[in-house]
C-alpha positions as CSV (number, residue, x, y, z in Angstrom):
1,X,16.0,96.7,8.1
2,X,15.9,93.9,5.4
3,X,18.9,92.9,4.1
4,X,20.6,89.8,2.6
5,X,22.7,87.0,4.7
6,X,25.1,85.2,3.5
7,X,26.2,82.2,5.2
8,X,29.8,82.2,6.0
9,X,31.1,79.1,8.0
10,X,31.8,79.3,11.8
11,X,34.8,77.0,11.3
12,X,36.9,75.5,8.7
13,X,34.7,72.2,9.2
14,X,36.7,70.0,6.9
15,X,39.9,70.3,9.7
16,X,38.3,70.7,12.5
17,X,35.9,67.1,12.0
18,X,38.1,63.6,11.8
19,X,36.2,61.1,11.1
20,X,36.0,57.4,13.0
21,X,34.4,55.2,12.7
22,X,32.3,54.2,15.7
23,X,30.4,50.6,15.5
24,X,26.9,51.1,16.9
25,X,26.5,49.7,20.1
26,X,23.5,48.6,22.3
27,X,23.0,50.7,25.8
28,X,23.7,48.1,28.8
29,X,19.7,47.9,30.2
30,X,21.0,45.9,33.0
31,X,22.5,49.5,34.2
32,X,18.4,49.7,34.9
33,X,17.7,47.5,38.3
34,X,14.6,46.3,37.1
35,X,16.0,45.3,33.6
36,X,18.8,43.1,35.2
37,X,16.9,40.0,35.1
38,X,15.1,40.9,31.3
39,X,15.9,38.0,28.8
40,X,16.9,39.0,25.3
41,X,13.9,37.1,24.1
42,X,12.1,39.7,25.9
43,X,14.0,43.0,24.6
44,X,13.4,41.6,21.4
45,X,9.7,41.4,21.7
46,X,7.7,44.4,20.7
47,X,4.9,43.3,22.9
48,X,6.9,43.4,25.7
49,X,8.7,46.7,24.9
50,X,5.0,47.9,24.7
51,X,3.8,46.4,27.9
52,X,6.9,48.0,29.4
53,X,6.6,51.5,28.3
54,X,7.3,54.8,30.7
55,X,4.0,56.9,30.8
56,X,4.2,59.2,33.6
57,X,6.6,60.7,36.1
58,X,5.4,58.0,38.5
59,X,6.7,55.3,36.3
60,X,10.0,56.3,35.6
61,X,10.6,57.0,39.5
62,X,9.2,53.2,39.7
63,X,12.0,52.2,37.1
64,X,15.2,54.2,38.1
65,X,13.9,55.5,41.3
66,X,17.1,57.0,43.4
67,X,19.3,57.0,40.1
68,X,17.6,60.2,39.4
69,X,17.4,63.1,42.2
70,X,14.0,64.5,43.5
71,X,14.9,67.5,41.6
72,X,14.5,65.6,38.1
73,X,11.6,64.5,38.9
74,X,10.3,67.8,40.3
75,X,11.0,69.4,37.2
76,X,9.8,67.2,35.0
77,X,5.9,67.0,36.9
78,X,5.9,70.8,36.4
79,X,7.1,70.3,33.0
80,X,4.1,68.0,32.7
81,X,1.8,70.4,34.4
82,X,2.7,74.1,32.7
83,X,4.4,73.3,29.6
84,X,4.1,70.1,27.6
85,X,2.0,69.9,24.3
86,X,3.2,65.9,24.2
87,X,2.5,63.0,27.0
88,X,5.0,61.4,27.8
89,X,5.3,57.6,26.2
90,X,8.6,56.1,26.2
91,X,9.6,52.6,25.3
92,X,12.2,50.7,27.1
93,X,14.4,50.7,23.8
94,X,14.5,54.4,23.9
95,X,15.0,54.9,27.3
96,X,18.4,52.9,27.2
97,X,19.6,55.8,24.9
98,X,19.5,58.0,27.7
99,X,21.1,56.6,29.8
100,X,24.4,58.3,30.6
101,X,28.0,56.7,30.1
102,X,29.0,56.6,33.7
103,X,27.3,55.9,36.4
104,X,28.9,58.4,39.3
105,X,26.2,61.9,38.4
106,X,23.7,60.0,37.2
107,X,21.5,62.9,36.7
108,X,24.0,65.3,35.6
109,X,24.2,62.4,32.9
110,X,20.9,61.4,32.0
111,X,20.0,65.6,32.0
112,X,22.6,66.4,29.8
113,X,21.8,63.4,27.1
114,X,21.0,64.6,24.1
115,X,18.1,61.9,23.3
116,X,16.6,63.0,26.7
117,X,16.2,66.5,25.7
118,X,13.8,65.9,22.8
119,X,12.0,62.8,24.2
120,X,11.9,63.8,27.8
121,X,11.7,67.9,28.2
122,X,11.4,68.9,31.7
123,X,11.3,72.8,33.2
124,X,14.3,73.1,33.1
125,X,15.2,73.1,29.5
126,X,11.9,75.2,28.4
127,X,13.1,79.0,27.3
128,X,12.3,81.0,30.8
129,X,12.1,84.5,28.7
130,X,10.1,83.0,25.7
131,X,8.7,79.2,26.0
132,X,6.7,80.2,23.1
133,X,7.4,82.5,20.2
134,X,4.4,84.9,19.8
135,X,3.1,83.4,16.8
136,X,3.6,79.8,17.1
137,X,0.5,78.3,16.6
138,X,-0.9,74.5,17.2
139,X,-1.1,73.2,13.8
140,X,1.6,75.4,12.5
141,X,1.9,74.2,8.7
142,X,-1.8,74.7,8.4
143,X,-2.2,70.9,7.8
144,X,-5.8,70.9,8.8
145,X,-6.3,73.9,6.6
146,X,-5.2,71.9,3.5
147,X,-7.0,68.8,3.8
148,X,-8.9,67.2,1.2
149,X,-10.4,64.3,3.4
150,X,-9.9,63.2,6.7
151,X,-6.5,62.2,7.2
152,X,-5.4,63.7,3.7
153,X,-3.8,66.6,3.8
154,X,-2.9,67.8,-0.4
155,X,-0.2,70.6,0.1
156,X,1.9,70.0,-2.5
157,X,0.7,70.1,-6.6
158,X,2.0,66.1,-6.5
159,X,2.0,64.5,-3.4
160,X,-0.4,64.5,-0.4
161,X,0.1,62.9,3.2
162,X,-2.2,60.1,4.5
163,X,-2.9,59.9,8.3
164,X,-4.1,57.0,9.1
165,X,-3.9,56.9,13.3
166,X,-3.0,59.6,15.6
167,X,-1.0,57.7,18.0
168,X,2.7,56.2,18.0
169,X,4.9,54.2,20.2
170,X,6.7,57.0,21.6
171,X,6.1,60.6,21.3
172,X,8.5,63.3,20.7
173,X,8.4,66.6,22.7
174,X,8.4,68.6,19.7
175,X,6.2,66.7,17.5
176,X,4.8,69.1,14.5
177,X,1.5,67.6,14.8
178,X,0.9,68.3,18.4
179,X,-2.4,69.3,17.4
180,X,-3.5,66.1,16.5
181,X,-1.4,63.1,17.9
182,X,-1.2,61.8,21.4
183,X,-3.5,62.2,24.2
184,X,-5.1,65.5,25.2
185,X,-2.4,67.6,27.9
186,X,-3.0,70.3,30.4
187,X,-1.6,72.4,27.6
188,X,-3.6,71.0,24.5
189,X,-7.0,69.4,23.8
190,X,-6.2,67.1,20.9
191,X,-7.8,67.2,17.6
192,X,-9.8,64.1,16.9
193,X,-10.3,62.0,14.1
194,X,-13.8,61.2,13.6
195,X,-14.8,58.5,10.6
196,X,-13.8,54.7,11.4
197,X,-10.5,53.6,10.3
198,X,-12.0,51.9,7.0
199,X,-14.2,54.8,6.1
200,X,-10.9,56.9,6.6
201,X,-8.4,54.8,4.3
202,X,-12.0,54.5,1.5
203,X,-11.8,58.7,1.5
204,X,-8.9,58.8,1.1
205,X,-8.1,56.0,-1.7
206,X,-11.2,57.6,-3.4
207,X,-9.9,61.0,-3.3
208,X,-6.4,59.7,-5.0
209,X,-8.0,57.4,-7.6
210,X,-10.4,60.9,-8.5
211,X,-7.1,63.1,-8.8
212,X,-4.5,61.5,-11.0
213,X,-2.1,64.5,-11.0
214,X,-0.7,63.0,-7.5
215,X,1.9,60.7,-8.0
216,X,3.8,60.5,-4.2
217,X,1.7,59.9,-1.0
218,X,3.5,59.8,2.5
219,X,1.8,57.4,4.6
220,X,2.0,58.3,8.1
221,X,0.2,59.1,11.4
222,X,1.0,59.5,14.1
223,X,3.0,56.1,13.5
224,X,2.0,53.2,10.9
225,X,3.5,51.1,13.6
226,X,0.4,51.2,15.6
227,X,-2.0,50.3,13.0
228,X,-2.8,46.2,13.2
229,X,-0.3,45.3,10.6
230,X,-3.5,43.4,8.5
231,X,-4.8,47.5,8.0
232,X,-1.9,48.6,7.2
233,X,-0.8,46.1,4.3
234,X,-4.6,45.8,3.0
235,X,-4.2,49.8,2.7
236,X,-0.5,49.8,1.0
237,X,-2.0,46.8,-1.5
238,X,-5.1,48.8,-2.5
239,X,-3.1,52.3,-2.4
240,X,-0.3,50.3,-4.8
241,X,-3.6,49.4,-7.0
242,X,-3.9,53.5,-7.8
243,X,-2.5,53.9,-11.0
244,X,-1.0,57.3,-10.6
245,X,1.0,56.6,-7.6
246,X,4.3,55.9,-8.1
247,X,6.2,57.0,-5.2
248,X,5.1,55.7,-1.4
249,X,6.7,56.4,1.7
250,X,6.1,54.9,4.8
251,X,6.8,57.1,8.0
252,X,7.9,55.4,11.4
253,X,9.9,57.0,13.9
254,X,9.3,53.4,15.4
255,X,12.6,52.3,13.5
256,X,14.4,53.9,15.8
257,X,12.2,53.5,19.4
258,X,10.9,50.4,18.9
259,X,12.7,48.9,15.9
260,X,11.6,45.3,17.4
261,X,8.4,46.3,16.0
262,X,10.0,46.0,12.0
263,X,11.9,42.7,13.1
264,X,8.4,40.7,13.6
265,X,8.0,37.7,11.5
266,X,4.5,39.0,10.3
267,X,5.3,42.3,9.4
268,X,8.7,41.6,7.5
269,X,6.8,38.5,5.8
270,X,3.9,41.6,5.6
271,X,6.9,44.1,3.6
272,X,8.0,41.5,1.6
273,X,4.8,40.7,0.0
274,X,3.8,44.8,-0.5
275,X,7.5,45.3,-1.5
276,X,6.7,42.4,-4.3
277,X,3.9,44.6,-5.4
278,X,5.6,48.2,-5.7
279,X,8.0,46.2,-7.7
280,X,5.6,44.8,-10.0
281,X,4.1,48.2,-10.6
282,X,7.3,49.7,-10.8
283,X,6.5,52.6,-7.6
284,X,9.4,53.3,-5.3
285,X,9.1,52.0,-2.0
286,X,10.5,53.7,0.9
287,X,10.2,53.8,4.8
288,X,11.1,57.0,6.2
289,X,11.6,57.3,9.7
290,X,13.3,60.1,12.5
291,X,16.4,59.6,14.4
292,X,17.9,63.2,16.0
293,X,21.2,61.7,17.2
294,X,23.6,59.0,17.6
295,X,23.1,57.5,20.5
296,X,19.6,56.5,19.5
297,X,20.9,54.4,16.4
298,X,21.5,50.7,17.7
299,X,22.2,47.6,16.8
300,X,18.4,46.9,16.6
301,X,17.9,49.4,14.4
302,X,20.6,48.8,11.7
303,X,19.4,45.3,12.0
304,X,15.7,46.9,11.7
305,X,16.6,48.5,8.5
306,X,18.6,45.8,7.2
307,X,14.9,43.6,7.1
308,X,13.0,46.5,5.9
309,X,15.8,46.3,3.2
310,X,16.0,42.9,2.8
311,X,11.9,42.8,1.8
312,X,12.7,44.4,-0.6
313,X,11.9,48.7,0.4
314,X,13.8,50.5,-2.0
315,X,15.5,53.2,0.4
316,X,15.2,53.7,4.0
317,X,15.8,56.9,4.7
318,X,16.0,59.9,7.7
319,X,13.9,63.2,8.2
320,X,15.1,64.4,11.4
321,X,14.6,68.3,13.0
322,X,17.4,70.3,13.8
323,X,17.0,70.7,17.2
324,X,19.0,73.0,20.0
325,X,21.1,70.8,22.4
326,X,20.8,67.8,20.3
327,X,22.3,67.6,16.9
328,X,22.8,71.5,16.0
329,X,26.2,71.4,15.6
330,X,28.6,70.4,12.7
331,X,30.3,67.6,14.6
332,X,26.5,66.1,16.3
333,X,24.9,66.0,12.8
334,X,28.3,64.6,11.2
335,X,28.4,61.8,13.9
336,X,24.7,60.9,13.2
337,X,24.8,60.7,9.7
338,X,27.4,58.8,9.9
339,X,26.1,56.2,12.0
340,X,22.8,56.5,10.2
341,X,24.7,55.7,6.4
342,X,28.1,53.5,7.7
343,X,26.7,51.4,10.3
344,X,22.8,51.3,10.0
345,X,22.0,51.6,6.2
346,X,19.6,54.6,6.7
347,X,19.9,57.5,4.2
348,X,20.5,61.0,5.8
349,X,17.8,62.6,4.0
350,X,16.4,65.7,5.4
351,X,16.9,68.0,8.4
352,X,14.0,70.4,9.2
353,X,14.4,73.1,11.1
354,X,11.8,72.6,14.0
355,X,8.3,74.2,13.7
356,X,6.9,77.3,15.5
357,X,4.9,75.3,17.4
358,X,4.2,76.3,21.2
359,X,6.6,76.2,23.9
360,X,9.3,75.0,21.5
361,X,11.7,78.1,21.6
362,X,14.5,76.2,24.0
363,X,14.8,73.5,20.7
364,X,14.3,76.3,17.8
365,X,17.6,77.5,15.7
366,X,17.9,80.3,13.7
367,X,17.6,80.3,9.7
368,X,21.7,82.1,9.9
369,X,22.2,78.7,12.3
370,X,21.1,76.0,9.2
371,X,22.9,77.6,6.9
372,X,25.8,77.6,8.4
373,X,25.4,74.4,9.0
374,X,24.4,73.1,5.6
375,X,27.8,75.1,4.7
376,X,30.0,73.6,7.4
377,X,28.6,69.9,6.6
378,X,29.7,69.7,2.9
379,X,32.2,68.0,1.2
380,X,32.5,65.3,4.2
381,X,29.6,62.7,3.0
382,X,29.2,61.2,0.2
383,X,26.8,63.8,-1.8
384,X,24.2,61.6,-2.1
385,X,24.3,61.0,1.9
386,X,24.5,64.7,2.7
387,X,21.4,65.7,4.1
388,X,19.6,69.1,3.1
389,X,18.8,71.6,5.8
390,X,15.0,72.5,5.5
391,X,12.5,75.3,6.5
392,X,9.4,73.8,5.9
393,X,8.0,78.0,5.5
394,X,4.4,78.0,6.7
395,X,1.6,78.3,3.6
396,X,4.5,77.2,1.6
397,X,5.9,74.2,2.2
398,X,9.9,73.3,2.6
399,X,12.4,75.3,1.2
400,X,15.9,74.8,1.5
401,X,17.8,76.8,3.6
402,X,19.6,78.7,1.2
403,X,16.4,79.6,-0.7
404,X,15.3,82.5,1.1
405,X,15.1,85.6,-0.2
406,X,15.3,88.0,2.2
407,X,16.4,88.2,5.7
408,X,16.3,90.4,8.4
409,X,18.7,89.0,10.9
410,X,17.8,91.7,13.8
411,X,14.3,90.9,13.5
412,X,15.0,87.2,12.6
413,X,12.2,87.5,9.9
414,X,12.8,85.4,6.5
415,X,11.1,86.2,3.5
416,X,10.0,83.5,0.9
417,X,8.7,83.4,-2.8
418,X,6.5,81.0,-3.3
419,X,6.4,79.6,-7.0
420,X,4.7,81.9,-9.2
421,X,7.0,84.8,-7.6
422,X,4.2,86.5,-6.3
423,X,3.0,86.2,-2.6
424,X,5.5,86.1,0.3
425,X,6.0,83.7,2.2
426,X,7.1,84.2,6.2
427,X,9.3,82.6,8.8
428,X,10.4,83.7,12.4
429,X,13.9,82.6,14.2
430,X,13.5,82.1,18.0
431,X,13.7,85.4,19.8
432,X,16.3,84.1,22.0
433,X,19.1,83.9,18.8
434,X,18.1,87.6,17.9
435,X,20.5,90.8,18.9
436,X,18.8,93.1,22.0
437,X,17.7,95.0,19.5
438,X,15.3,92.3,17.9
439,X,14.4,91.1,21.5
440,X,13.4,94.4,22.5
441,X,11.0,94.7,18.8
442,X,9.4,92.1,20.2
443,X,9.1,92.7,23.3
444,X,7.6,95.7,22.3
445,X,5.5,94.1,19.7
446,X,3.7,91.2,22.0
447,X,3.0,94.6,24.3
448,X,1.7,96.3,21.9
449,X,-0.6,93.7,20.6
450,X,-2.0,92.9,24.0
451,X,-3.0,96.1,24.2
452,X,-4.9,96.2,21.6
């Protein structure tokens, strides 16, 4: 049955959350034996942070070898070999963030750390019923589906996303573009890019200069961060040069895993100049990057924004993803955004629930979830800090939470309008959130599909 939900908070929010404010602090890497003798010169370099980065199962045993039980390790091989769509990359910067606060149960600590669960999934954490929900798909938004070039994906009437390099400095387990970014897996063959770099960024400045009606372009990856910082700003000048753009946003999760990256003297003497520029023109200039929880804002990266800032970028903002375990309750998103506005100078921005993309279930919330949320989070930010909960709808595009139009909550099926009113628009909730009753539809449903 298809009926309306209304969100109705869980808690009176506004009693039960006291806020404090909490100073960021920088985790102790000399808690890591073979950090103990690491200069801040070096932490501070993003060459070394690179040089220096986690890539296997085998290299984190090499760095915190008996800290960690064989059972961690175990579990996160098999991980590696039956589940994840993501390799596993991992800079030193991000790696301090989970770390747990006391040493005695190491692993309980470093396990149950929040940053861990999203950057380093093992076994363990995947859903053992559903690791997948029956329809998630690789390239979930359709991205591939919608672009206009390579590397230009045109979903929205106004503003289009520019990819200019599939990798980053670390990857996230739940990246949306699994398809695409990051080497191949034992799960996924990656998607390749095929034109050179230049004949990439030429399509797609062509394509813009040919279709005034876009104003806004995202330009992303992957991460910007790994593109030489000469391609970058030679593409951000030129793209600056399009006289219908007047909104760019530049998309690192690199502020927040290897913010040392934004403190280089080249590529803050780099922002200043394209920062000049956007001013000139008069386009807003914003970097737009993706921290899920507390612990992974630092001093580095307040000091990180603070340069971006300083250039002279307009806003730098968040887009995290709601995630299971991590940030999905009122008091987690609170103290993040927080930390994110009071004590790094980042705008909460956006919180998307996390795609349908495979083996993602154990991270998923439900749409009833977000909107409770959204409800339970109001009236303690300043408005203009209060990030919206998301559902970026497949075909469609994001909706806020409280835009759908239908839902069946047994089923965990949302329906969507798109903007003419006409088609319908569909989104699932993880089975795991739904009543026995909407497990055992599906159940039922996968069954009956496989049987043709």
């Amino acid at each position: 049955m298809v009926r309306r939900s209304v969100a109705v908070s869980s808690e009176d929010t506004a009693t039960a959350y006291r806020y404090v404010r909490r100073p960021l602090y920088e985790p102790d890497r000399r808690r890591v034996p073979a950090w103990r003798e690491v200069t801040d010169e070096q932490w501070r370099d993003a060459q070394w942070q690179r040089a220096h980065c986690v890539k296997n199962p085998r290299d984190l045993h090499t760095l915190l070898g008996g800290l960690l039980s064989d059972w961690f390790y175990d579990e996160l091989a098999a991980d590696q070999e039956r589940f994840a769509t993501m390799p596993i990359l991992l800079t030193p910067q991000m790696v301090t963030t989970m770390l747990p606060d006391e040493p005695a149960g190491f692993t309980d600590g470093f396990v149950a750390n929040p940053v861990r669960r999203y950057m380093l999934p093992v076994r363990h954490d995947r859903d053992a019923r559903w690791p997948s929900h029956p329809l998630a798909q690789r390239d979930s938004l359709h991205e591939s589906d919608m672009a206009v070039a390579e590397g230009l994906v045109h979903r929205y009437p106004t503003k289009v996303l520019a990819e200019l390099v599939t990798t980053c400095p670390q990857y996230c387990g739940h990246c949306t573009r699994m398809d695409l970014v990051g080497t191949s897996t034992r799960q996924v063959t990656k998607a390749a890019l095929t034109l050179t770099p230049a004949d990439r960024q030429a399509g797609i400045l062509r394509y813009l200069r040919e279709n005034p009606g876009v104003r806004d372009v995202v330009v992303s990856g992957g991460d910007v961060a790994n593109l030489p910082w000469p391609h970058l700003e030679s593409f951000l000048l030129r793209l600056l040069d399009v006289e219908s753009v007047r909104d760019v946003r530049i998309a690192t999760k690199a502020l927040i895993g290897l913010p040392q990256h934004w403190l280089q003297d080249r590529v803050r003497a780099g922002m200043e100049r394209v920062a000049r520029l956007a001013a000139a023109r008069g386009v807003h200039l914003a970097v737009h990057t993706h921290a899920n929880h507390a612990r992974s804002v630092t001093p580095l990266v307040g000091e990180a924004a603070r340069a971006l800032l300083d250039a002279g970028v307009r806003d730098v903002r968040n887009q995290g993803v709601l995630l299971r375990g991590v940030n999905a309750t009122a008091g987690d998103l609170l103290d993040l955004c927080f930390a994110l506005q009071d004590e790094a100078g980042i705008l909460p921005y956006y919180f998307y629930l996390c795609d349908i993309v495979p083996n993602a279930e154990h991270w998923r919330t439900s749409l009833g979830e977000a909107r409770r949320l959204q409800h339970d989070i109001m009236g303690l930010l300043p408005g203009y800090a209060t990030p919206r909960l998301v559902c970026d709808v497949p075909w469609l595009g994001k909706r806020w939470v409280d835009q759908v139009e239908e839902y069946d909550t047994e089923r965990g099926i949302s329906y969507w309008s798109g903007p003419d009113g006409g088609r319908r628009y569909t989104y699932y909730d993880p089975i795991r959130s739904l009543p026995e009753a909407g497990r055992r539809w599906w159940a039922g449903s996968v069954t009956e599909n496989a049987g043709g």
